[in-house]
N, CA, C and O of each residue as an XYZ file, in Angstrom:
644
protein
N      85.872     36.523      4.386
C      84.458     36.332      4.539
C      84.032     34.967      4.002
O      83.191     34.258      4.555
N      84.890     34.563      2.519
C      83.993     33.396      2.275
C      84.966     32.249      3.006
O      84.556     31.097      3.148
N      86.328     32.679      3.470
C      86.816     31.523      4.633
C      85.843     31.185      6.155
O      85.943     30.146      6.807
N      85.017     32.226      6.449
C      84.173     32.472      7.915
C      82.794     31.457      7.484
O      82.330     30.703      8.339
N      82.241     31.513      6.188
C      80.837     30.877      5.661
C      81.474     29.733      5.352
O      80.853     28.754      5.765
N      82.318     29.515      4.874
C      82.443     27.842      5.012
C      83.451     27.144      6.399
O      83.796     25.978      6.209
N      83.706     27.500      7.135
C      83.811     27.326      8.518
C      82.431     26.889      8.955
O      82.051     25.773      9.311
N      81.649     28.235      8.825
C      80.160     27.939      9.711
C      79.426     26.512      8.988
O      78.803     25.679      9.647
N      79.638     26.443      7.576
C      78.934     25.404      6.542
C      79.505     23.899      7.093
O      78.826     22.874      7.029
N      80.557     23.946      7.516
C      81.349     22.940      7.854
C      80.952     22.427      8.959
O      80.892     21.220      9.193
N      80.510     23.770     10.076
C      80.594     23.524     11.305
C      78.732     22.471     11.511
O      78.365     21.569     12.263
N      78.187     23.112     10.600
C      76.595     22.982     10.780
C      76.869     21.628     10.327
O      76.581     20.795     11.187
N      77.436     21.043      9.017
C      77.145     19.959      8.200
C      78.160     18.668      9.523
O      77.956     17.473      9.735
N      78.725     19.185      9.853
C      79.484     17.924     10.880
C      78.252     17.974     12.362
O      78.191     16.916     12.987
N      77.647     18.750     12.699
C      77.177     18.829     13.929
C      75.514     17.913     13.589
O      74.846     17.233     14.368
N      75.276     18.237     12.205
C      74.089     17.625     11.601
C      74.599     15.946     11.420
O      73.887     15.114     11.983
N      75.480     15.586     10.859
C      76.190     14.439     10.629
C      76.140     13.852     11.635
O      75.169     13.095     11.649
N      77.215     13.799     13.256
C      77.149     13.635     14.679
C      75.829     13.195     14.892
O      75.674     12.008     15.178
N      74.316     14.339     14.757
C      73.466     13.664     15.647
C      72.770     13.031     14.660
O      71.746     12.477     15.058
N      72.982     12.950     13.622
C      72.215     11.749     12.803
C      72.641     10.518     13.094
O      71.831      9.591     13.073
N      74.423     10.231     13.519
C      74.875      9.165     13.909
C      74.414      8.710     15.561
O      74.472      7.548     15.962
N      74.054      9.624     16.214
C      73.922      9.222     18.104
C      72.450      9.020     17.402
O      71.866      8.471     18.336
N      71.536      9.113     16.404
C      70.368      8.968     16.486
C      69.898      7.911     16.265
O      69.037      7.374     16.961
N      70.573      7.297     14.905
C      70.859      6.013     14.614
C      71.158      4.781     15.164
O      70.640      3.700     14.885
N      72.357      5.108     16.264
C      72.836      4.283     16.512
C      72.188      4.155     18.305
O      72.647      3.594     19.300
N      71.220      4.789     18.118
C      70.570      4.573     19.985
C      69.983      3.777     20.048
O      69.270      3.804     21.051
N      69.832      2.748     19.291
C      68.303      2.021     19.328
C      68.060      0.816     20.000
O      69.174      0.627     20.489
N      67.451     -0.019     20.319
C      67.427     -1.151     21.286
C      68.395     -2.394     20.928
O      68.263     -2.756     19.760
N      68.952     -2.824     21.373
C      70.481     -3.593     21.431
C      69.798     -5.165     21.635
O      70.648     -6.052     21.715
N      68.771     -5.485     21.703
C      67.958     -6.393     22.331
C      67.631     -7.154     20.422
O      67.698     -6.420     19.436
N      67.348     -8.475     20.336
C      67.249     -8.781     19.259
C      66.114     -9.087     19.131
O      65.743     -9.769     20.086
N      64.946     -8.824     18.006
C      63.547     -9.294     18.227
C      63.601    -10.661     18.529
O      64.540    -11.337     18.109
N      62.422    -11.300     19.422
C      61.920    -12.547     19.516
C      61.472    -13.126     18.351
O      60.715    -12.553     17.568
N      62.039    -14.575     18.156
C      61.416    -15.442     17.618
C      59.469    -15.570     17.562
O      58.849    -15.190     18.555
N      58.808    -16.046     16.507
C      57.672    -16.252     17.029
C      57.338    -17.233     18.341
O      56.370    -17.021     19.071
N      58.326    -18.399     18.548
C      58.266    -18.959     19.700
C      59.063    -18.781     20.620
O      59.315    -19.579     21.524
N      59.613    -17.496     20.419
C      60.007    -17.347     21.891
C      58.603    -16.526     22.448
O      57.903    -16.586     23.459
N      58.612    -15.927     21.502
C      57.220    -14.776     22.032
C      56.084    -15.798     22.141
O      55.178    -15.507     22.923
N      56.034    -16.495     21.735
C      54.477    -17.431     22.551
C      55.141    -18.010     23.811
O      54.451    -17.830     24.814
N      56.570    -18.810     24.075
C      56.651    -19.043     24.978
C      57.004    -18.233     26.559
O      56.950    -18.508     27.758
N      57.374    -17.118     25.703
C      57.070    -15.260     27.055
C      55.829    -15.355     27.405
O      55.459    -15.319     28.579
N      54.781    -15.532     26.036
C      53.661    -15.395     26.704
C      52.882    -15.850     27.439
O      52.024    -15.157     27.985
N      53.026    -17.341     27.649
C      52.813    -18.295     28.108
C      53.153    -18.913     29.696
O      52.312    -19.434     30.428
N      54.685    -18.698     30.037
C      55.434    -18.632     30.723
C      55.997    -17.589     31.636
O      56.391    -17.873     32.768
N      56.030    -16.435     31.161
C      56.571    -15.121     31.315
C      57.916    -15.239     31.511
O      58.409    -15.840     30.557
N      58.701    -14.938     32.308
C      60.391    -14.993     32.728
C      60.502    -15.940     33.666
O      61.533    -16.613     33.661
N      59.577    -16.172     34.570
C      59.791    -17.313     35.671
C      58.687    -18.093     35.916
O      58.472    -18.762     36.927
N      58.048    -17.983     35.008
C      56.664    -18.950     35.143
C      55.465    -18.636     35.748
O      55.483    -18.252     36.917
N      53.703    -18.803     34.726
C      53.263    -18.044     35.158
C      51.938    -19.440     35.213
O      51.775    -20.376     34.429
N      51.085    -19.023     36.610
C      49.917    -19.596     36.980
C      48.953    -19.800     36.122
O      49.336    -18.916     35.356
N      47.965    -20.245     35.567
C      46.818    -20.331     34.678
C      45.898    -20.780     35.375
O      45.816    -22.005     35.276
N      44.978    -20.207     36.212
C      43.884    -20.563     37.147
C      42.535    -20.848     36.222
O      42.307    -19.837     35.558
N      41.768    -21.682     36.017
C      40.222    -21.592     35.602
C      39.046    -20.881     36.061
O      38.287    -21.020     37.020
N      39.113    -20.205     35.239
C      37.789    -19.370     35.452
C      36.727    -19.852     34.888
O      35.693    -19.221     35.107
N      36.645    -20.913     34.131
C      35.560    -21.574     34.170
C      36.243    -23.008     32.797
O      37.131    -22.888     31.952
N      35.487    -24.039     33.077
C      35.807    -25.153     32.516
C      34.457    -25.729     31.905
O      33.520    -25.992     32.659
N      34.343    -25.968     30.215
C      33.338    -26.696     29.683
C      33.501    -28.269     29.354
O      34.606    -28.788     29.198
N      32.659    -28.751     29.294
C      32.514    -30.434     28.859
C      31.787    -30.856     27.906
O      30.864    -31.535     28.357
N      31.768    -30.746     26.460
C      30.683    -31.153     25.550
C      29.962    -29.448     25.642
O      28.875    -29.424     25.063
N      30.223    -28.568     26.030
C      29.764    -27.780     25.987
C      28.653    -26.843     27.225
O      28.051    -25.770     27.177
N      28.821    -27.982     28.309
C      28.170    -27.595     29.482
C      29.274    -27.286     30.403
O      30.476    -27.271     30.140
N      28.600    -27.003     31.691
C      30.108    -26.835     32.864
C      29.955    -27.627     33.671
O      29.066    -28.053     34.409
N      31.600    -27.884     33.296
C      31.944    -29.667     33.867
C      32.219    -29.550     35.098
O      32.611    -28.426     35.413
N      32.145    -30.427     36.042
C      32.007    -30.821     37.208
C      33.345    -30.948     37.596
O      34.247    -31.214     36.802
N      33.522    -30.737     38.979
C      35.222    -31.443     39.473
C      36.573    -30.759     39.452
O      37.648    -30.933     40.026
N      35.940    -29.652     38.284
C      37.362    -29.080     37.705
C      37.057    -27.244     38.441
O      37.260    -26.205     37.813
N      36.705    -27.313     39.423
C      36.710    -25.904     40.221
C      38.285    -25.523     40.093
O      38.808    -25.055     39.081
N      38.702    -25.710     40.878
C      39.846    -25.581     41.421
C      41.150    -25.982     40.217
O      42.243    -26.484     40.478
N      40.847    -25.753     39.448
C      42.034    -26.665     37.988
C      43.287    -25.594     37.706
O      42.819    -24.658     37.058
N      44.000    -25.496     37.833
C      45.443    -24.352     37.601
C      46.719    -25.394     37.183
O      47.044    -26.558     37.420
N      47.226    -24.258     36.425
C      48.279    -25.089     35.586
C      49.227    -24.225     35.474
O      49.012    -23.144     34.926
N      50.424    -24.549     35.966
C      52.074    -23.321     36.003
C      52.847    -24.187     34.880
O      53.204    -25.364     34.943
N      53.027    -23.070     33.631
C      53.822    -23.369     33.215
C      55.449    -22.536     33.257
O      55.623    -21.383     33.652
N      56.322    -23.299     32.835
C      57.790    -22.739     33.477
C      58.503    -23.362     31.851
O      57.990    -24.197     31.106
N      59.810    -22.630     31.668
C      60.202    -22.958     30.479
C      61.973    -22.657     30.780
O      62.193    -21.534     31.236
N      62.883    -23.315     30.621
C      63.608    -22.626     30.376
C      64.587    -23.158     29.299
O      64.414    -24.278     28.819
N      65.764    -22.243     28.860
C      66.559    -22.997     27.687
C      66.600    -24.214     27.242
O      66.427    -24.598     26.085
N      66.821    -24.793     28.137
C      66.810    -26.729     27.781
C      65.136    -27.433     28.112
O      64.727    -28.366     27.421
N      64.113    -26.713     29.481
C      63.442    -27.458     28.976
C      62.013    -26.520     29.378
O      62.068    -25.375     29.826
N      60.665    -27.335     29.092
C      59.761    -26.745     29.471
C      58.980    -27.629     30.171
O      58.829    -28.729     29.640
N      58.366    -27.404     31.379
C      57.923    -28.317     32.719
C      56.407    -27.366     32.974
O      56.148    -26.202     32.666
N      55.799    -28.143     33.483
C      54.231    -27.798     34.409
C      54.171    -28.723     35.228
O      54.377    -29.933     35.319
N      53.687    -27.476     36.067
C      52.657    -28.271     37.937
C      51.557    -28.087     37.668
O      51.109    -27.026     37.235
N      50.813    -29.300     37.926
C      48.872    -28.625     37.739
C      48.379    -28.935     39.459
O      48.909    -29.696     40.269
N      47.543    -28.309     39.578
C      46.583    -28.694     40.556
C      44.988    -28.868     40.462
O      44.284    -27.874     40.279
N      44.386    -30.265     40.601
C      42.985    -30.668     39.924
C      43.157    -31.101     38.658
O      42.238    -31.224     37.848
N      44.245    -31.329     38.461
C      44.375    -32.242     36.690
C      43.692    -33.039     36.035
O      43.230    -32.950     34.898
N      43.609    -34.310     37.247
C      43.309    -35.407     36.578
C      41.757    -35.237     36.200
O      40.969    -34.343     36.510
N      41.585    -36.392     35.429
C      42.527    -37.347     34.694
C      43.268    -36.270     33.585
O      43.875    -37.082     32.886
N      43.506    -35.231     33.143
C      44.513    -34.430     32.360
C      45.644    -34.982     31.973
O      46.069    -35.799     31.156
N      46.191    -33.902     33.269
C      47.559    -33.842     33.509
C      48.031    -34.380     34.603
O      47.281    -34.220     35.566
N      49.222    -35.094     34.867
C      49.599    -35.343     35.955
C      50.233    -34.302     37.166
O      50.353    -33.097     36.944
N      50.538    -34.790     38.190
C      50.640    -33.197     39.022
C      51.706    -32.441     38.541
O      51.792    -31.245     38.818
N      52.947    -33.310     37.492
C      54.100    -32.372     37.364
C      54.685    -33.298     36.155
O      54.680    -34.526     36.069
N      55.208    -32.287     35.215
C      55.523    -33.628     33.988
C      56.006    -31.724     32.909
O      56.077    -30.531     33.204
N      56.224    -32.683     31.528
C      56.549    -31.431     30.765
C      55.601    -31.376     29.429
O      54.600    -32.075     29.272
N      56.101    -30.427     28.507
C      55.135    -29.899     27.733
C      55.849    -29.282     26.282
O      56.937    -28.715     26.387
N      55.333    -29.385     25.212
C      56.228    -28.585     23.820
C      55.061    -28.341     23.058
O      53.978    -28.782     23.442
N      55.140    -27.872     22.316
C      54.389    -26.993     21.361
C      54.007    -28.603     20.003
O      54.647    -29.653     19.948
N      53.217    -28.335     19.431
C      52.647    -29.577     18.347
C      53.930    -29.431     17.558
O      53.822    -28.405     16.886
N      55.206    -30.070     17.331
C      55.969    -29.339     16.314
C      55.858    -28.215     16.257
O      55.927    -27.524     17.273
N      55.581    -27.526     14.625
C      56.152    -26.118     14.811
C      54.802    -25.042     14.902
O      54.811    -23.811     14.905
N      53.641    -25.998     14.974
C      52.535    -25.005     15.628
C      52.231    -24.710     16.866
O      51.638    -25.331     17.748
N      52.698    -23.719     16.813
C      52.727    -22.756     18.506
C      51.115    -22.336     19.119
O      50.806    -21.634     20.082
N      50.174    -23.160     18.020
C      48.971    -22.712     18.895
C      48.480    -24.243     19.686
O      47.325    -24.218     20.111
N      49.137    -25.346     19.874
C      49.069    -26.758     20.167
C      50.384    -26.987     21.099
O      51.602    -26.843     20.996
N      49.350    -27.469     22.161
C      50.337    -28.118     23.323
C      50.182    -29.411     23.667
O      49.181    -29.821     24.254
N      51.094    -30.086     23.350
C      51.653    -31.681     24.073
C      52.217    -31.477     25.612
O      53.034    -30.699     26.106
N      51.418    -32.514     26.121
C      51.864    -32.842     27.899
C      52.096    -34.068     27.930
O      51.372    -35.004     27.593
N      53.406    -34.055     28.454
C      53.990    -35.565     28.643
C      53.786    -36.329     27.604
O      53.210    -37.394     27.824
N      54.144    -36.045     26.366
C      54.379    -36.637     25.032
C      53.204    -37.343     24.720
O      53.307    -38.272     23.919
N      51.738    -36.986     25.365
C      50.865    -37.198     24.589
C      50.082    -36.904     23.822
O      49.001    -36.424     24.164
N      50.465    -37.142     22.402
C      50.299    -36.684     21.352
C      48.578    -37.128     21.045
O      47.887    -36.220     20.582
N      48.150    -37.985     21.202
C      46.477    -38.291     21.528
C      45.656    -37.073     21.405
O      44.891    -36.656     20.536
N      46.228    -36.445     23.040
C      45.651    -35.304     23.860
C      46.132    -33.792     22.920
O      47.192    -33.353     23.367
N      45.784    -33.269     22.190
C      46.571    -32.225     21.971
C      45.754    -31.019     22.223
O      44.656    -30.872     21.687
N      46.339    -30.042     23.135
C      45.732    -28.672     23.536
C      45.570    -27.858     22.470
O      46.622    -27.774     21.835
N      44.599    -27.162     21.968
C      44.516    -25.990     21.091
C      44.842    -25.082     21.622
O      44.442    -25.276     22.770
N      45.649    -23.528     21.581
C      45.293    -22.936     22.668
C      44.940    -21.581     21.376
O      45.457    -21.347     20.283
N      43.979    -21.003     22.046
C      43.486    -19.890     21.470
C      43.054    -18.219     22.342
O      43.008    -18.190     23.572
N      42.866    -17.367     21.775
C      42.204    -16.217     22.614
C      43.368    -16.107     23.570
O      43.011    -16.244     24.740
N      44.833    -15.870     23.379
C      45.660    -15.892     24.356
C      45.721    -14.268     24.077
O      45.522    -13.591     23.068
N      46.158    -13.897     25.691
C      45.631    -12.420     25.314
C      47.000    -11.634     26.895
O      46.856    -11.334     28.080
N      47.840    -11.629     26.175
C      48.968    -11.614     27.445
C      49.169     -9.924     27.674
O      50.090     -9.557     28.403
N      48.305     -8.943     27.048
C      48.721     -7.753     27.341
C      47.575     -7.328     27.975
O      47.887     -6.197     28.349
N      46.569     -7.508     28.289
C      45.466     -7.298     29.801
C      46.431     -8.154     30.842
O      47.224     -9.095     30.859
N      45.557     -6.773     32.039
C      45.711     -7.755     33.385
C      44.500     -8.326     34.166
O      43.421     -7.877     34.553
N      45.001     -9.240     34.215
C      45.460    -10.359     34.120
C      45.591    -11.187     32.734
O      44.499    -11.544     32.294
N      46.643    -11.537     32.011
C      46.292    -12.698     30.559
C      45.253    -13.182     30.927
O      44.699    -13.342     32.014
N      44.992    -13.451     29.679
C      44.039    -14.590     29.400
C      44.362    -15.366     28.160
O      44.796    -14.901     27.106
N      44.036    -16.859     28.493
C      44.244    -17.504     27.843
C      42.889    -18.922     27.213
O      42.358    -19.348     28.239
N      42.389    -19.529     26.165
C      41.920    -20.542     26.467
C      42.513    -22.181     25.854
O      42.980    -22.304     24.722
N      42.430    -22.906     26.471
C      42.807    -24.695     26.270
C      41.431    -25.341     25.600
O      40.302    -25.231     26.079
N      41.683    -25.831     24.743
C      40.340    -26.643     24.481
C      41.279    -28.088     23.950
O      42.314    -28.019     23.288
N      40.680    -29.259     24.386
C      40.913    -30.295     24.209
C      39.898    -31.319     23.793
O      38.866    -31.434     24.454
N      40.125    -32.090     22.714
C      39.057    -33.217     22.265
C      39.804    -34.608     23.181
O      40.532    -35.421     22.613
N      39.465    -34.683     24.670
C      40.241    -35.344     25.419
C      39.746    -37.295     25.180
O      38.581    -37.689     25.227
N      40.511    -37.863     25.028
C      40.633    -39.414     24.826
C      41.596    -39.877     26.210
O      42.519    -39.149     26.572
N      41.353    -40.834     26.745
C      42.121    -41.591     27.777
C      41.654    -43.354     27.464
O      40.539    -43.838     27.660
N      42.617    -43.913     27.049
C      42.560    -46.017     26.608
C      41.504    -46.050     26.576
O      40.972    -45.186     27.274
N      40.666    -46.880     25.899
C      39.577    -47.525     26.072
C      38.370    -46.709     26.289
O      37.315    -47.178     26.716
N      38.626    -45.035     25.874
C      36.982    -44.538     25.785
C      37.103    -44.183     27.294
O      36.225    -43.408     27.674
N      37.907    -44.539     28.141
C      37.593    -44.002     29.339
C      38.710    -43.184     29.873
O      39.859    -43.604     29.737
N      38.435    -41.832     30.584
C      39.490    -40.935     30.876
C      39.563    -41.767     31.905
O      38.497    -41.961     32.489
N      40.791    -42.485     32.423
C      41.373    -42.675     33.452
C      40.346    -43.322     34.316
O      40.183    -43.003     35.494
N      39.608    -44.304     33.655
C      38.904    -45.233     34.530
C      37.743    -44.273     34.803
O      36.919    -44.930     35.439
N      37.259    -42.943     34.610
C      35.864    -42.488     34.884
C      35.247    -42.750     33.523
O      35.726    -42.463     32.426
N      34.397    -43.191     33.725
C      33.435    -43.133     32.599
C      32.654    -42.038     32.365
O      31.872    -41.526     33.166
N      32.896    -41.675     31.191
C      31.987    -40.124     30.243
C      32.860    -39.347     30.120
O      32.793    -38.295     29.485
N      34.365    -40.029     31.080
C      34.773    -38.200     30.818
C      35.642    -37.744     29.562
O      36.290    -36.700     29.478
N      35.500    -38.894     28.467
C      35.642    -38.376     27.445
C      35.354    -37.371     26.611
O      34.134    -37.470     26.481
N      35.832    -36.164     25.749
C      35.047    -35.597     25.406
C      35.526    -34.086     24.969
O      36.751    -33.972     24.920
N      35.038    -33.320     24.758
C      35.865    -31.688     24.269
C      35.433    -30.721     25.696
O      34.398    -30.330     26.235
N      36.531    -30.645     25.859
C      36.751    -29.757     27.349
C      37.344    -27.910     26.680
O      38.269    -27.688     25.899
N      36.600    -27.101     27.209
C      37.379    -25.999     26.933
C      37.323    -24.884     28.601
O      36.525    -24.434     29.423
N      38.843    -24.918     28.254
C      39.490    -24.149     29.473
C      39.736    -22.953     29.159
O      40.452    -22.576     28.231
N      39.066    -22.211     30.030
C      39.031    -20.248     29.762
C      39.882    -20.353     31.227
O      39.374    -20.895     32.209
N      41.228    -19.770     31.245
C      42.043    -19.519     32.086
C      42.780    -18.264     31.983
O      43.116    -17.716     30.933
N      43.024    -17.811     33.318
C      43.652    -16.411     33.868
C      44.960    -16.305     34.549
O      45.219    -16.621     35.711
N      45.823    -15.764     33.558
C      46.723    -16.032     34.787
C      46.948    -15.042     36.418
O      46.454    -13.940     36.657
N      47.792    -15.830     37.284
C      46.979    -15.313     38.663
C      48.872    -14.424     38.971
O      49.081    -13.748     39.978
């Protein structure tokens, strides 16, 4: 009898053991993200994601010209690239982009460090993201790219599409 109760004691304490180990050991095989990888998922997604304007300010009014303004960014291991459409004077139609050093809320385009994007209110778990750009924009001489005024703090409320 007390050979049958420790059989069963044996049998329970190994079967308890077993699924504590398959329980343990099930868990996601995947390694957490970096903080910049996860801004640049969010940003980018896996193959690159659209940023359309849903509306564009200038000094605080709504700026002119920039209807149509979208910006794809794309990233991969070695590098990170954007296409815009309606850029200028911005961005050029295609060029690349990195984070301010190691603040992931600041974006450099085409190594101009002048221009630096804030980006804030990034919001990648609604659908559609949302994201916003605000820039205290400078171009030589006080003038963006030969227009005059269009110096100035621009903020971009963008969606991606």
């Amino acid at each position: 009898m007390i050979n049958m109760n420790y059989k069963k004691t044996f049998s329970f304490l190994f079967c308890l053991l077993t699924l504590s180990l398959m329980v343990s050991c099930g868990g996601d095989d995947e390694p957490d993200l970096t903080p910049e990888e996860q801004r640049i998922l969010d940003l980018t997604g896996t193959t690159g994601i659209t940023w359309k304007a849903t509306s564009v300010t200038f000094d605080g009014a709504p700026a002119n010209g920039l209807d149509n303004f979208s910006i794809t960014l794309r990233s991969t291991n070695t590098s990170k690239v954007y296409s815009s459409r309606d850029g200028a004077p911005f961005l050029n139609p295609t060029g690349s982009w990195s984070f301010n050093g190691t603040n992931l809320n600041q974006l450099i385009f085409d190594a101009d460090d002048a221009n630096i994007y804030a980006i804030s209110n990034i919001n990648s778990s609604t659908d559609p993201a949302t994201l916003t750009m605000t820039v205290n924009f400078t171009k030589g001489g006080g003038l963006a790219a030969g227009v005059k005024g269009a110096d100035g703090t621009y903020v971009f409320n963008l969606e991606a599409q």
